[in-house]
N, C-alpha and C positions, 0 to 999 in steps of 0.2 A: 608732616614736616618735622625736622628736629627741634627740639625744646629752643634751643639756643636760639635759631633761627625766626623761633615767633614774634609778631608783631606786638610791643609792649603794652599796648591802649587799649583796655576795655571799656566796654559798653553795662552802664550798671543803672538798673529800671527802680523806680522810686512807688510812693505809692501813687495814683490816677496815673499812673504811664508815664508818669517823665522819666526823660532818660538823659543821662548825662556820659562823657567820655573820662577814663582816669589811668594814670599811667601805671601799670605795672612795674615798679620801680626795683620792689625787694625779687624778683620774677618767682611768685607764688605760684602752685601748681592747682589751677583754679577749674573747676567745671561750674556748665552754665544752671545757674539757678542758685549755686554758695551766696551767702550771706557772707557781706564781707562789710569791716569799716573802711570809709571815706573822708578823704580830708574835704573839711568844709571851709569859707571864711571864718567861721567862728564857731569853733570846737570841730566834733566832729558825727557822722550822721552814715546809717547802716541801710543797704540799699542788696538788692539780687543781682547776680553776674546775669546779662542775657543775651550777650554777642560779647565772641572774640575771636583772635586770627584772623585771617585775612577779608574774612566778611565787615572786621569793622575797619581793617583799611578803605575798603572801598565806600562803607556809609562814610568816612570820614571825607574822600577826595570826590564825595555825592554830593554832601553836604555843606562844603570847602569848610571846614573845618582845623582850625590854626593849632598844630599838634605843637610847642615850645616846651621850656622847663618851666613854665610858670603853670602848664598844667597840672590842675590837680590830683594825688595819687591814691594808692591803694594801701592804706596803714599795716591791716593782716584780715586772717578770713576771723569773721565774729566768733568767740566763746559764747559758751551760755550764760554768763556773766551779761555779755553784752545785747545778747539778744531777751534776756529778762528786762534790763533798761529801756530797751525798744519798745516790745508789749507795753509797759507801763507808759510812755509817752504816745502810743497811739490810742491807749484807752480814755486819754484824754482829749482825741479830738472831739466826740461828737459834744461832750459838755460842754467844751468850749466854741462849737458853733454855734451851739444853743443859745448860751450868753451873748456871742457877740452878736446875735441878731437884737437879743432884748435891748441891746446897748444902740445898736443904729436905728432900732424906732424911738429911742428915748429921744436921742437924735435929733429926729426925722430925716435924716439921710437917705435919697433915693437911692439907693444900693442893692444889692441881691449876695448876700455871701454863701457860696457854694458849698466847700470847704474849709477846711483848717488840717493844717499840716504839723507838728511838732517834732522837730529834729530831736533827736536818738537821746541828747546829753540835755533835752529841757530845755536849755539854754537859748534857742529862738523859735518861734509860731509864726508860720506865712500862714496869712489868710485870703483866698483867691475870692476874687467877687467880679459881676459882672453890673455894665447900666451904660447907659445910653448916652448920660452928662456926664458931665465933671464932677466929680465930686469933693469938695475940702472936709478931708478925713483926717485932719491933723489934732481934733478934739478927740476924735474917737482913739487914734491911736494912745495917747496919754492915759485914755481911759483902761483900754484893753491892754499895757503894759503894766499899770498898777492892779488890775485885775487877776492876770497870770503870771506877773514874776518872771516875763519873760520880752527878749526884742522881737518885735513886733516890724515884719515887715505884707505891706499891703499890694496883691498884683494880680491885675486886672485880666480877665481871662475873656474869650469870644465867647458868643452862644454857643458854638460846636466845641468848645472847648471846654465847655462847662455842661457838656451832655455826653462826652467822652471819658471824661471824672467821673462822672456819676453814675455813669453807665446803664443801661436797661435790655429792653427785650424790642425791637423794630415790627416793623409790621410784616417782613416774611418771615417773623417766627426765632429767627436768629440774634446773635448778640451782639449791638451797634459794632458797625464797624469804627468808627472812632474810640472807642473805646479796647475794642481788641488789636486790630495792627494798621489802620490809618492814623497817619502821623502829617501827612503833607496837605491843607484843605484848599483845594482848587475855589475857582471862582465857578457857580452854577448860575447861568442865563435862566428865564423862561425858555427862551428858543430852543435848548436841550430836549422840553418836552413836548412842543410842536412837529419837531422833525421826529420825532416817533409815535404821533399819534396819540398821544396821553390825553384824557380830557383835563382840562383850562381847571381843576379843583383844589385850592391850596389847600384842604384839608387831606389829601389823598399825596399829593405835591409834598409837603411840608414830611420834616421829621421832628422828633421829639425835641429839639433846638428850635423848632419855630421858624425855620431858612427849609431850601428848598433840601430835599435828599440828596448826599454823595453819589448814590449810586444813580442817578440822572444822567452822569457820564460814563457809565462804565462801558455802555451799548452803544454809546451816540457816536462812534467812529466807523463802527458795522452799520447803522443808519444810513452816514453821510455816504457810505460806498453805496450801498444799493439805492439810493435817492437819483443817484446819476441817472437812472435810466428810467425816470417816472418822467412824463413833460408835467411843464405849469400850467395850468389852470387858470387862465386870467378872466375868462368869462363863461359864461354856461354855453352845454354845445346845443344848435340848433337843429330839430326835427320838424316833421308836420304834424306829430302829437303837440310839439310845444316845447319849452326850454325844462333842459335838464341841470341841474344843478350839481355840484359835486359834495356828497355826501360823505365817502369814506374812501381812505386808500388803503391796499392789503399790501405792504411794498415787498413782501417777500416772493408773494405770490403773484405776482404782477398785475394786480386789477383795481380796477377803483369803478367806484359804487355811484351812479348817480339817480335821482329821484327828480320827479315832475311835481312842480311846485301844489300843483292837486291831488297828489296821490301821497298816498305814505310808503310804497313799494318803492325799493330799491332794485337797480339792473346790475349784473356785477357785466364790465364788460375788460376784455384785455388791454395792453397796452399797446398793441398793434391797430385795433378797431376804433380807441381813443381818437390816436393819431391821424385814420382815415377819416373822421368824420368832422376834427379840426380841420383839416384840408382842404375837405370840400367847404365848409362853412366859409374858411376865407378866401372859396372862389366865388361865392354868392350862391351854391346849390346849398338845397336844403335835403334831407333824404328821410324818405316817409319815415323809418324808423330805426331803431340802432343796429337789427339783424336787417334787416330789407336797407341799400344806399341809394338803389335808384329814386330819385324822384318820380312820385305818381302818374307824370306826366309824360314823363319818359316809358313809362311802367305799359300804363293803357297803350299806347298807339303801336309798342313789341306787342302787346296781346290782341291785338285788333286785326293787325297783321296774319298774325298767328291763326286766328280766327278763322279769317275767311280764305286763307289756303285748306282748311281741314273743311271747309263748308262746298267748295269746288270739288275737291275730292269725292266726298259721299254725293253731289250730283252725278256726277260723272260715272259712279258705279252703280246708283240706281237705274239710269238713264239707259244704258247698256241693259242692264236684266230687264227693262219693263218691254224693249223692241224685239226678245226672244217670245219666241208663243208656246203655250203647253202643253209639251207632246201627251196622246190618249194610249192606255197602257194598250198593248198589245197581246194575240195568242199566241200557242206554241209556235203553228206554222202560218204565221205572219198575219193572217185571218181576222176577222173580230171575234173577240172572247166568248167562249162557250154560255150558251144559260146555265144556272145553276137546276141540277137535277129535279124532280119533283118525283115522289113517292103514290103509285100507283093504287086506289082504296082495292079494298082486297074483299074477292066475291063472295 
């Protein structure tokens, strides 16, 4: 699209991933990743281009987001003037986490301080902290601005929000997705890892935030479609082995697993044969076994039947051959058979 024509509002990422919108005012010819300064409340603070054009139009009317003149702008892209001021003010966050920690056990403040942030000019330290209560942090602040010579603002961040900062390595190996590009944290049920079969383990469950894992949802809509066609299971089904119980579902592959409460084998059966054998259960038949549905009862009296039609039969064909009698061989011409020759002694 032509220059003129671009959308003035970028998207400019800080450090832990915040990201903020600023108007391209002086219309600087910006690619994504420039280090550029930003106007702040108080002073000003250097941040990376990481969306713009018409991609952040649309985060913006995602996120309704209020574009006016009192948004904030884009001063110019940073010298190395200013990105040397930077360095130096990030060199001082982890010292000053450090301290402010020793300062809120002096305290004893139930608190958790994750980070520390210091804007570009010095000039102010947010310190992000996490906890459960309330906390009156108005001693510590007094402390921590006579400390660092700087304003001191304090703001409280979630458990995912404070393991998306910090960032780490997940248990498939990969790099949190909070951390890399989840930005939105939905609400996670248990019930996300029931309807897919997860075992009940909040050690396995949990992520490094201590809440249940993001990605709990990511599958659970492909679940709830193939679930349609699983029935519920409100009681065990009945045979003449004995009650089966339902042990596991395979939902993709449409079988579920049941075991006899004295065995430790499991049956995989379909979800056709399921339904056949709830069926009959709620007609009062019972069926010897989950491959066999006839009742035993049923079973014997077709085989008895059976039985004695095949028992008629072979009378009927012995009875017939035993009234024939056995014909005695005969000679060439019709005669009784020759003697066998005898050899004459010799004079």
């Amino acid at each position: 699209m032509p220059g003129m024509n671009r959308y003035d509002v970028v998207e400019v990422k800080f450090k832990g991933g915040r990201k903020e919108y600023y108007r391209n005012v002086h219309q600087l010819d910006l690619t994504t990743g420039d280090y550029v300064v930003v106007e702040m409340p108080s002073g000003f603070h250097i941040g990376a281009v990481s969306l713009q054009g018409e991609l952040v139009r649309l985060q913006v009317k995602k996120r309704a987001v209020k574009i006016n003149d009192d948004t904030k702008v884009i001063h110019r892209i940073a010298t190395q003037k200013d990105m040397d001021r930077h360095e130096q003010a990030v060199l001082r966050d982890l010292p000053a986490l450090y301290r402010s920690r020793e300062i809120s056990r002096e305290l004893k403040l139930n608190m958790k301080l994750s980070d520390v942030e210091f804007q570009s000019d010095n000039t102010k330290a947010t310190f992000y902290y996490s906890s459960e209560e309330r906390v009156d942090f108005r001693e510590l602040i007094k402390m921590l601005a006579g400390e660092f010579k700087a304003r001191i603002e304090m703001r409280q961040i979630s458990l995912r929000q404070e393991a998306g900062r910090l960032g780490g390595i997940g248990s498939c190996g990969r790099e949190l997705c909070c951390s890399t590009w989840l930005t939105d944290f939905k609400n996670i049920a248990t019930s996300a890892a029931r309807y897919q079969n997860l075992s009940l383990n909040p050690a396995k469950l949990s992520g490094q935030c201590g809440r249940l894992k993001c990605c709990l949802n990511y599958e659970l809509d492909t679940y709830m479609d193939a679930l349609r066609d699983i029935p519920t299971i409100e009681k065990p089904l009945e045979t003449q082995k004995g009650r089966a119980y339902l042990q596991k579902t395979d939902i993709f592959r449409k079988q579920m697993w049941f075991g006899y409460g004295s065995e430790s084998t499991w049956h995989p059966l379909p979800i056709a044969r399921v339904l056949e054998i709830v069926d009959l259960n709620k007609r009062g038949i019972i069926p010897e076994s989950f491959d066999v549905l006839t009742p035993i009862g049923e079973k014997e009296h077709l085989t008895a039947a059976t039985l004695n039609s095949d028992l008629q039969k072979l009378d009927a064909k012995y009875t017939s051959r035993s009234g024939k009698k056995k014909k005695k061989p005969r000679g060439p011409e019709g005669g009784s058979p020759r003697p066998a020759p005898t050899s004459k002694p010799s004079s």
